[in-house]
N, C-alpha and C positions, 0 to 999 in steps of 0.2 A: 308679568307679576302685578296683581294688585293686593297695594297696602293699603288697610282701612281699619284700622283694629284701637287698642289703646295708645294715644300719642306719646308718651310718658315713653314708648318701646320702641317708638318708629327709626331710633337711629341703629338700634339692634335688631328689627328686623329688615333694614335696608342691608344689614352687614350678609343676612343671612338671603336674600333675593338675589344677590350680587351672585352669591357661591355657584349657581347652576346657571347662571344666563352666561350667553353668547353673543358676541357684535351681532346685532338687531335686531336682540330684544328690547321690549319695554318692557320701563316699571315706572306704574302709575299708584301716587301716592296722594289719595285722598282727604279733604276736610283741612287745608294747609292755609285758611285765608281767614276763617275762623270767626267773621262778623269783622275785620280787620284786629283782632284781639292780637295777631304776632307782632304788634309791635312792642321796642324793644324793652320798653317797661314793667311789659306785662310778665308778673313773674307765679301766672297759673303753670303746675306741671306737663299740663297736657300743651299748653302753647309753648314752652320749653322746648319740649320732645319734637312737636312739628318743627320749630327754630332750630334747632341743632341737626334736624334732618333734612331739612332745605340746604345749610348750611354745608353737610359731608355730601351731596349730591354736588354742588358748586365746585367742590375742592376734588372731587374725585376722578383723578385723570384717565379711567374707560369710560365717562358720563356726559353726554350732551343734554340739557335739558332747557325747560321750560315750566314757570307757571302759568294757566287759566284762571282766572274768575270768574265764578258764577253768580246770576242772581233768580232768585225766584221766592217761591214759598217760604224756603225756611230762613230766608235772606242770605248776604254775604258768604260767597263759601268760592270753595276753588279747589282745584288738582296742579300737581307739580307729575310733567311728564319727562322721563329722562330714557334715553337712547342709550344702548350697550353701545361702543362702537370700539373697544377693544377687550 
């Protein structure tokens, strides 16, 4: 599964990626780094949404995961990778 849509949703379409995977799928949750803007201050909705989505991925006991940081052109940015594993 790849999530890349409005942040604001991501913790409701994490709910709904979950429903159809199976131990070893992925779901890859894009734009999670944000120019470093998730920190914990920041109270944009769209950094909200990635924060509480980062957030139910950690606490979610079928979930292995990991974030990436990217750099390039549009600067700072990243993906958070998470493993079905039950």
């Amino acid at each position: 599964m790849f999530i890349d849509a409005d942040k604001p949703s991501n913790p409701a379409y994490l709910e709904w990626a979950l429903r159809p995977t199976r131990p070893g799928s992925v779901i890859i949750g894009d734009n999670v780094v944000r120019d470093g803007a998730v920190a914990p201050a920041c109270t944009d909705p769209r950094v909200r949404g990635v924060r509480r989505f980062t957030e139910l991925i950690a606490e979610h006991p079928r979930l292995t995961s990991t974030a990436l940081q990217t750099v390039g052109g549009k600067g700072y940015d990243g993906f958070v990778m998470a493993l079905v594993t039950g």
